[in-house]
MARTORFI-949342 format. One record per atom (N, C-alpha, C): residue in one letter; x, y, z. Coordinates in steps of 0.02 Angstrom, whole numbers, plus 50000, padded with zeros to 5 digits. Layout:
aXYZ
...
//
This chain:
x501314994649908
x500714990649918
x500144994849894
x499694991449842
x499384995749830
x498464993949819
x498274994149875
x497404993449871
x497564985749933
x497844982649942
x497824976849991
x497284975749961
x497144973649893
x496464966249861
x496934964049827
x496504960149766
x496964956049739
x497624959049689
x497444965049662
x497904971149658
x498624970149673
x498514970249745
x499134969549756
x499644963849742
x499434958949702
x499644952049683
x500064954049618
x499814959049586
x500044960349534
x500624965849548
x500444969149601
x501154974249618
x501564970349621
x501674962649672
x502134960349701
x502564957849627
x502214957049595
x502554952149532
x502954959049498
x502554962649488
x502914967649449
x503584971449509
x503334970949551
x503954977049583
x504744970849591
x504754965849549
x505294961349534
x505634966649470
x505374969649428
x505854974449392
x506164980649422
x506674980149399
x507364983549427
x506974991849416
x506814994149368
x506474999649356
x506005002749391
x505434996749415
x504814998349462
x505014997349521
x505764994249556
x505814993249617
x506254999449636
x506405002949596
x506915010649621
x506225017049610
x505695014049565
x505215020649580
x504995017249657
x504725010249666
x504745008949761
x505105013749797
x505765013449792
x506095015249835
x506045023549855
x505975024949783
x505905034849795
x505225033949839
x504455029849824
x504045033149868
x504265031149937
x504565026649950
x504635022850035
x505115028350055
x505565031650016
x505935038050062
x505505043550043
x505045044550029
x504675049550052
x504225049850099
x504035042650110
x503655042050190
x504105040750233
x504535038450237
x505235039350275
x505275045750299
x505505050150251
x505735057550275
x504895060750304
x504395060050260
x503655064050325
x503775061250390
x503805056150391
x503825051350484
x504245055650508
x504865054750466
x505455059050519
x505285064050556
x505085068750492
x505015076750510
x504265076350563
x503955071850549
x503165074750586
x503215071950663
x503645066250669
x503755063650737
x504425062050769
x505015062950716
x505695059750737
x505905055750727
x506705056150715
x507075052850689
x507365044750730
x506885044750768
x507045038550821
x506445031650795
x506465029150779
x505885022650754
x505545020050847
x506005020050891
x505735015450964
x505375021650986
x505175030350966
x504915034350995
x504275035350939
x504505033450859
x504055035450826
x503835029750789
x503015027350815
x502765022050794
x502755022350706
x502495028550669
x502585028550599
x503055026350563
x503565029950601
x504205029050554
x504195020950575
x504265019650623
x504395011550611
x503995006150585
x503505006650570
x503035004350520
x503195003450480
x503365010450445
x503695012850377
x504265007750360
x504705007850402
x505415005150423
x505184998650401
x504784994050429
x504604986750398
x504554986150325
x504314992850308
x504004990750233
x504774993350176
x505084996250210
x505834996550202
x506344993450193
x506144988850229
x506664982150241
x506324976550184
x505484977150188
x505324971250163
x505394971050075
x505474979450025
x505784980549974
x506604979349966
x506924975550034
x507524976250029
x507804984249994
x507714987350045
x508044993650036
x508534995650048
x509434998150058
x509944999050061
x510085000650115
x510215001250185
x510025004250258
x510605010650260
x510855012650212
x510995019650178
x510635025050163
x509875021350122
x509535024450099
x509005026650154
x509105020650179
x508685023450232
x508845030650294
x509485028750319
x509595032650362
x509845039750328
x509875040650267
x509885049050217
x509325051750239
x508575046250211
x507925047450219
x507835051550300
x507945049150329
x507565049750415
x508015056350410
x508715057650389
x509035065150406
x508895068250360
x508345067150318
x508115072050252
x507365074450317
x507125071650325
x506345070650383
x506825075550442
x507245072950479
x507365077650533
x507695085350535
x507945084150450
x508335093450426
x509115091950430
x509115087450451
x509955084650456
x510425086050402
x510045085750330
x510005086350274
x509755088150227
x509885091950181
x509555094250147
x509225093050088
x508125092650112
x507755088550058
x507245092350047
x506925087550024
x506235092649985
x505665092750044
x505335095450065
x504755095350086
x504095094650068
x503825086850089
x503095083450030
x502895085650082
x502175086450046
x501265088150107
x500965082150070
x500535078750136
x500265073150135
x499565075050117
x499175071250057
x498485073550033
x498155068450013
x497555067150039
x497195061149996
x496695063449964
x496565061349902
x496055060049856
x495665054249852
x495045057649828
x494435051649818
x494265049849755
x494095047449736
x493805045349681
x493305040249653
x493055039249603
x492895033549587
x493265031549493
x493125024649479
x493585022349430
x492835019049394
x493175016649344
x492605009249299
x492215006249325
x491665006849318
x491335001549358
x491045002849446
x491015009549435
x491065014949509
x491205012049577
x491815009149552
x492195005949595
x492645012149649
x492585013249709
x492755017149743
x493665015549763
x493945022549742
x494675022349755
x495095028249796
x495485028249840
x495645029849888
x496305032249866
x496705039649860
x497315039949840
x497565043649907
x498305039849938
x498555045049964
x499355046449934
x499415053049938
x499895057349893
x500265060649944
x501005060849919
x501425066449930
x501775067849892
x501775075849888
x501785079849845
x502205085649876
x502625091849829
x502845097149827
x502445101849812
x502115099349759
x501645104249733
x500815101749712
x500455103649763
x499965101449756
x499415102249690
x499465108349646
x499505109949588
x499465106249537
x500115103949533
x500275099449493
x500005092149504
x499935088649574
x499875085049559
x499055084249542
x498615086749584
x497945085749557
x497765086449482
x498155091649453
x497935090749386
x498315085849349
x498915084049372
x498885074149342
x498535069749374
x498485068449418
x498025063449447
x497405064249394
x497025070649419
x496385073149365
x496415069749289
x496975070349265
x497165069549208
x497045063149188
x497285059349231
x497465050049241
x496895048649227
x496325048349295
x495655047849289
x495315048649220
x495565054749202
x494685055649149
x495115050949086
x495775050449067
x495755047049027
x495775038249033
x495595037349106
x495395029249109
x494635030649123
x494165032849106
x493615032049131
x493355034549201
x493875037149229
x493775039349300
x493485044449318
x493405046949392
x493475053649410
x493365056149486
x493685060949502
x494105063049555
x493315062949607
x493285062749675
x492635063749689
x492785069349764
x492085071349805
x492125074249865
x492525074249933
x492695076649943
x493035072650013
x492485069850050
x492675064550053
x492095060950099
x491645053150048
x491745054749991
x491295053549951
x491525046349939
x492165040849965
x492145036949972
x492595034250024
x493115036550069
x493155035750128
x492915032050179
x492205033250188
x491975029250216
x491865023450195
x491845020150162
x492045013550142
x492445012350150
x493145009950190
x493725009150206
x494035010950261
x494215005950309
x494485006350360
x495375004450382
x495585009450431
x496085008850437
x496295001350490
x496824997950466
x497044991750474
x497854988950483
x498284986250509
x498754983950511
x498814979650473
x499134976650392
x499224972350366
x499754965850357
x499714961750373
x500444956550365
x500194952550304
x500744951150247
x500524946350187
x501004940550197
x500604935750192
x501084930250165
x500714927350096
x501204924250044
x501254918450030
x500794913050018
x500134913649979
x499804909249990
x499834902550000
x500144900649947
x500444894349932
x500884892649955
x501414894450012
x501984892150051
x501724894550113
x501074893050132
x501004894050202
x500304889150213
x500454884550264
x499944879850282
x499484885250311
x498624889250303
x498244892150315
x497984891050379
x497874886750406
x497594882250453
x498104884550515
x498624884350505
x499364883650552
x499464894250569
x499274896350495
x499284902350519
x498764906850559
x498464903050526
x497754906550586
x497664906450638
x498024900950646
x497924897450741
x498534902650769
x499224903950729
x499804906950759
x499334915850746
x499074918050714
x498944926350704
x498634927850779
x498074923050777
x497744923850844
x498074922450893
x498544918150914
x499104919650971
x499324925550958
x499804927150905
x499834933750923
x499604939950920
x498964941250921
x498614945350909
x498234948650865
x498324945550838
x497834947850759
x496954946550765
x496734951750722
x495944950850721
x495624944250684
x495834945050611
x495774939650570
x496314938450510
x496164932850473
x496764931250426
x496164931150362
x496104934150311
x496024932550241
x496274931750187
x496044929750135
x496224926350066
x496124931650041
x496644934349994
x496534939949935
x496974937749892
x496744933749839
x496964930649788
x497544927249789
x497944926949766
x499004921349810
x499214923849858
x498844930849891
x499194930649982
x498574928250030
x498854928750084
x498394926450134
x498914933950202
x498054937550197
x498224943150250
x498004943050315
x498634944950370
x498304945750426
x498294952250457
x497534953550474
x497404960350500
x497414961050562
x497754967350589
x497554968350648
x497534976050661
x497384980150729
x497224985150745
x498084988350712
x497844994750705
x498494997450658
x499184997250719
x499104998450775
x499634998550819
x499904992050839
x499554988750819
x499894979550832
x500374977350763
x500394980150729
x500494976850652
x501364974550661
x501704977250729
x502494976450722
x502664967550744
x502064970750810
x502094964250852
x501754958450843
x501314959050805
x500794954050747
x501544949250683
x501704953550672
x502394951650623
x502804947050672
x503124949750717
x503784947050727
x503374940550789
x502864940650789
x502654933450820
x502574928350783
x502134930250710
x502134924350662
x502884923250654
x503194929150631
x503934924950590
x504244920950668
x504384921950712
x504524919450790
x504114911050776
x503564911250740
x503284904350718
x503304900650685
x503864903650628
x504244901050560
x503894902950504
x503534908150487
x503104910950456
x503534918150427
x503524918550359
x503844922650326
x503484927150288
x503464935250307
x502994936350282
x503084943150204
x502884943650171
x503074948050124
x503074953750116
x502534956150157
x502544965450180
x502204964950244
x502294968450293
x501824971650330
x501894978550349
x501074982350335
x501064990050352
x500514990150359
x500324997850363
x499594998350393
x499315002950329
x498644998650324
x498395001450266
x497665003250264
x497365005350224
x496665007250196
x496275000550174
x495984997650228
x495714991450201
x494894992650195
x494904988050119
x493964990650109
x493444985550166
x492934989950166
x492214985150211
x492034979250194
x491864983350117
x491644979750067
x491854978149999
x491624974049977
x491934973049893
x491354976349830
x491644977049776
x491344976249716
x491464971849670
x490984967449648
x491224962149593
x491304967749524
x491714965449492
x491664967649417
x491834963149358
x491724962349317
x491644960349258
x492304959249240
x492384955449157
x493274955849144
x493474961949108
x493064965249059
x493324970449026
x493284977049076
x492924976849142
x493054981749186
x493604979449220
x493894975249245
x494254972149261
x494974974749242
x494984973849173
x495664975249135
x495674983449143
x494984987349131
x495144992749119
x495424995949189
x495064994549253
x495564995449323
x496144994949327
x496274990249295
x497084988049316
x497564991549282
x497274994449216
x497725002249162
x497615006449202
x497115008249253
x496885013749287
x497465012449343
x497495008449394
x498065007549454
x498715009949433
x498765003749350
x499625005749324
x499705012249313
x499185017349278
x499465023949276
x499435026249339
x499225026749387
x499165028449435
x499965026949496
x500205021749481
x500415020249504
x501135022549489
x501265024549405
x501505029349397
x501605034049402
x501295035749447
x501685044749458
x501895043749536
x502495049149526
x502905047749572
x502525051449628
x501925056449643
x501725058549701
x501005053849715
x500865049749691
x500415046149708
x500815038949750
x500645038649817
x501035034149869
x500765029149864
x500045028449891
x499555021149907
x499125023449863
x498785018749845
x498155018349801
x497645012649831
x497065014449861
x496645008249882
x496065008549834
x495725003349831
x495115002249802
x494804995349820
x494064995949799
x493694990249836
x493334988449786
x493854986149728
x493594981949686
x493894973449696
x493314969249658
x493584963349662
x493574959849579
x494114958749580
x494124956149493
x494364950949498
x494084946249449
x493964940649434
x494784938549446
x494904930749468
x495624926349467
x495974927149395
x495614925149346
x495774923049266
x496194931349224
x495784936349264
x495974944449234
x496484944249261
x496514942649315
x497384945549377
x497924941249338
x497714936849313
x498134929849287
x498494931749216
x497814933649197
x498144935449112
x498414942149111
x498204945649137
x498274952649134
x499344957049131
x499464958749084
x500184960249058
x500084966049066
x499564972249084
x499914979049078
x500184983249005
//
């Protein structure tokens, strides 16, 4: 999942190739194995890992792969050890972007990340320097178009959710990051099917941008999204319906 805007409309389509859905899978066992190791190998003791665990299931992930992961996290087995790091930045259009990373070598990865940036127009910024623009959130997606809106809103707020918004063909429901399990399994309990839920970096605010900034973001996400120590990517841009539409990468 990557930025929860309309962004992520375009992950969903693309992570249908067999290629981009096994680089999925390497980052989801690497937050797999941090949960493990930082809180345990139990999901009913460790709220992370089971979070994680949703967004596991909802890539249809192998429950092989999974349970290697959690004994790679608890030492059970023998894995690599990532450190969790976020970067700031800004992109085209000083559109503010949010990276969080795990990494072996922190070295390395800043000077690709670094790298990424300056050749899309980007660049790396302060800690702090856009952060605050973005708040932490529990996310559930459905389906825009196979979900009566009206019917879900009324069911989020039974079960607990803050609000439901429109971000281009999904319709998201937010809630406080520790509700996001039980926010899920009430809508689907309502016949409501939903396509990811995790807890994410959701923006305040938006930025409109233009179409040729537009396109140039979206080369900026895809490389980004390419490298294998870059996990989430948020940003609080908003680009036009027609760019997300045409737009091939």
């Amino acid at each position: 999942m990557s930025g929860h805007s309309k962004w992520a409309t375009t992950k969903h389509k693309k992570a249908a190739i067999d290629a981009k859905r096994g680089k999925i899978f390497t980052k989801i066992i690497r937050e797999i194995s941090v949960a493990a190791r930082i809180g345990g190998g139990d999901p009913d003791a460790n709220p992370r890992l089971r979070t994680i665990l949703l967004k596991a299931k909802g890539a249809n992930m192998p429950a092989d792969n999974i349970t290697r992961a959690i004994k790679k996290g608890t030492g059970e087995l023998e894995g690599v050890t990532y450190e969790e790091v976020t970067y700031e930045a800004f992109g085209p259009g000083g559109v503010a972007i949010l990276m969080e990373i795990l990494t072996d070598n922190r070295n390395r990865t800043v000077a690709e990340i670094r790298h990424i940036l300056t050749k899309h127009n980007g660049n790396l910024g302060e800690s702090g320097s856009v952060s605050y623009l973005f708040e932490r959130r529990g996310v559930v997606t459905f389906a825009r178009g196979e979900v009566d809106e009206d019917a879900l809103m009324e069911a989020a707020l039974e079960a607990g959710a803050e609000d439901v918004v429109e971000e281009g063909e999904s319709m998201e429901v937010l809630t406080v990051p520790g509700d996001v399990e039980q926010v899920k399994e009430g809508l689907e309990a309502a016949g409501f099917t939903a396509q990811e839920a995790a807890v994410a970096m959701v923006p305040k605010t938006r930025v409109a941008v233009d179409e040729k900034t537009g396109v140039a973001l979206l080369r900026l996400f895809d490389a980004l999204d390419d490298s294998d120590d870059v996990n989430e990517v948020y940003s609080n841009e908003d680009i036009p319906d027609e760019v997300l539409a045409s737009y091939e990468g």
